[in-house]
N, C-alpha and C positions, 0 to 999 in steps of 0.2 A: 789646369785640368789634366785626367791621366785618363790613358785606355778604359774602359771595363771590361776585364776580364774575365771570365766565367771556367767554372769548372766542366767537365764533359758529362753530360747525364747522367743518373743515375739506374738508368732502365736503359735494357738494350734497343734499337731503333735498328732503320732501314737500308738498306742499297740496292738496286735494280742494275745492273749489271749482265755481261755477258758471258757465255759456259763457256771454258770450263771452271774461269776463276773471275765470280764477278768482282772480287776488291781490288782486282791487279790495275794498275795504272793504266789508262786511255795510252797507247803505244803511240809515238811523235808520228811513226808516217802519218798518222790521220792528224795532225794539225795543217792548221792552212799558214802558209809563211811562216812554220814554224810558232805558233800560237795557237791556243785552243777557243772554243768559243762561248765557254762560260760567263757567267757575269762574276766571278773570282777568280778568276783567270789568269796568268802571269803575263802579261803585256810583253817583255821580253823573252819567253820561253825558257825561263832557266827553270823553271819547277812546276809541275803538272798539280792537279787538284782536283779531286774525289769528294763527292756531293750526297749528304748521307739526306735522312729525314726521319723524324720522330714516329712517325705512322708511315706502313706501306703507299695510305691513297695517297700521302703527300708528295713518297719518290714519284707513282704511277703520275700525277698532275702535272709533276714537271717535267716530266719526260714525253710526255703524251699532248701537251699544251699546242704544241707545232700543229697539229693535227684538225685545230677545232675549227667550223664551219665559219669563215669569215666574210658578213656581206659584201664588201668591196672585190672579194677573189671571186665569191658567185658571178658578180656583176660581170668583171674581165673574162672571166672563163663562158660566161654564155654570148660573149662576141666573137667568138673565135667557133670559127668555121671548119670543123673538123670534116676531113676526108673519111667517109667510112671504112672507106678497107684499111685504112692507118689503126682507126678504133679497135676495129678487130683483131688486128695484129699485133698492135700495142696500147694494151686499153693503158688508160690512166687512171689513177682515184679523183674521184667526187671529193671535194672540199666536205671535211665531217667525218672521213670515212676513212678504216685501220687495216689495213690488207692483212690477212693471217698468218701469213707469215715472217710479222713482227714477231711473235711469241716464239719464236723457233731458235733462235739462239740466245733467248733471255732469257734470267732468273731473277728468284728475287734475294738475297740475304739478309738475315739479322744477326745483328753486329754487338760484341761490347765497344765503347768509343774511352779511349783515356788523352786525356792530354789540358790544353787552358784554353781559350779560344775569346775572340773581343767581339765581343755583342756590340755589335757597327753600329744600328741604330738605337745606342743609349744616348741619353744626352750630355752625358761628361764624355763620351768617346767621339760623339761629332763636335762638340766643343774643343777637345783637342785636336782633332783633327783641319777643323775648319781653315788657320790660318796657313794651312798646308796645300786646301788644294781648292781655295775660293779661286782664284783666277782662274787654275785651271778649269772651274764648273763653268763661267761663267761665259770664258771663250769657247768652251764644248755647246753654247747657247741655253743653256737652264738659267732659270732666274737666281738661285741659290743653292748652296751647300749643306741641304738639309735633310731629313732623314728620306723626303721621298724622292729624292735622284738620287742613295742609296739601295733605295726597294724598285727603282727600274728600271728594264729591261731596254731602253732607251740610252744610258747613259753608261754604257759598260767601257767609257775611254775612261771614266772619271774611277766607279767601281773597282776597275782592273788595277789602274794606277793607284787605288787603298791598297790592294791586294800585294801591289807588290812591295809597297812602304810598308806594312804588319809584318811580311816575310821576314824583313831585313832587323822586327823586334825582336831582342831574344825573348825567349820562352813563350813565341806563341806561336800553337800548333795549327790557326786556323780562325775561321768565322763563324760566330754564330747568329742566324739572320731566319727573319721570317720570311717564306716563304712569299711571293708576287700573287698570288692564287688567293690566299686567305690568311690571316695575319696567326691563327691557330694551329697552320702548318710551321714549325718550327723547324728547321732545316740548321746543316753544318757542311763547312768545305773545309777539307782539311790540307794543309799544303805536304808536298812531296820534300824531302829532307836528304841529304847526299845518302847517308846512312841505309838509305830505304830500299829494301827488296822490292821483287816487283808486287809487292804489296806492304799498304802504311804501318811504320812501326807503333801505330796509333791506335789499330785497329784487330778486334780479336773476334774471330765469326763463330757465331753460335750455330748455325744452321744456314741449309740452304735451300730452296722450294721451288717449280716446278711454277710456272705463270698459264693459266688455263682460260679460257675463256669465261669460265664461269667463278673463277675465283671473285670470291666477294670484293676483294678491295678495286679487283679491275670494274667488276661491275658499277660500283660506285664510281670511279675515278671518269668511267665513261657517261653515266649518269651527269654528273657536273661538268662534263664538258662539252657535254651533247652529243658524243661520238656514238657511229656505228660499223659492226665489221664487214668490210666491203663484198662484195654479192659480183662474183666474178664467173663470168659466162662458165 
């Protein structure tokens, strides 16, 4: 069995990103131990990775997912005994809730994408890949090496450890993966290459936009996640 590898879109897609260059590479101070914390992510930090998405709601889902109303954090959060004058002085967000001044140094991009990229959850690409890193799943505690401990969010020693055996394939620029949200969000990570400015030589921007409150895709994005923007004294 061999990779499948896929070509890059034929239509331009998304990146949500930060001003005044959202394609530039996530800068290492902000990794932790030197790693980043994506689910393609280089486990040893030798090369950074930039996370595109077919539709804008798709980047807004993944990036905004952190955020949704989780009944076990309700639970924790209503036993805890807050000081009133601490409240006041330092409120915190409500579980559910997007402080406004997330939109403040985001935008959004559209992108052309060039390159080949291995659609992970085909089933010739996890059949190659299986005899590579079943132990490894198995002692990460999943019961198998199958496509859905690829699709989650759970098992990013196993993920990360793809991510950095593809690297090391030549000619491939990256992943193509469905989104954890909904199997229709089509997403791409693309890896950082010596060669690379601080932006992907993979990647060519068509334009750049302004993220508004009322912009429709955020609308929806907060629509399906139940989100709302926080209501701050």
């Amino acid at each position: 069995m061999t990779l499948v590898m896929v070509p890059s879109p034929n239509t331009a897609i998304w990146r949500v990103g930060y001003r005044p260059e959202p394609l530039a590479w996530s800068g290492w101070e902000h990794a932790v131990n030197g790693v980043f914390p994506g689910r393609w992510d280089d486990p040893n930090g030798r090369f950074r990775t930039m996370y595109l998405a077919e539709s804008l709601v798709g980047c807004l889902l993944e990036v905004l997912a952190h955020a949704r109303k989780e009944p076990y954090m309700v639970a924790a959060l209503g036993e805890i005994e807050e000081d009133p004058e601490d409240a006041r002085e330092f409120p915190t967000l409500e579980p559910g809730t997007v402080d406004r001044a997330w939109l403040g140094p985001r935008c959004a991009a559209n992108v052309v994408l060039y390159g080949k990229y291995c659609r992970v959850t085909a089933t010739e690409t996890i059949s190659a890949l299986y005899p590579l890193f079943i132990a490894a799943t198995l002692k990460d505690g999943h019961d198998d090496f199958d496509a859905s401990v690829l699709k989650s969010g759970g098992a990013r020693t196993i993920t990360r450890a793809v991510a950095a055996h593809l690297y090391l394939v030549p000619h491939v620029n990256g992943v193509e993966f469905n989104s954890r949200h909904g199997d229709e969000a089509k997403m791409w990570s693309v890896f950082e290459q010596p060669q690379d400015s601080p932006v992907s030589g993979q990647i060519t921007k068509l334009g750049q936009s302004h993220l508004e409150e009322d912009t429709p895709e955020l609308v929806r994005a907060f629509e399906l996640l139940g989100l709302t923007w926080a209501n701050w004294p």
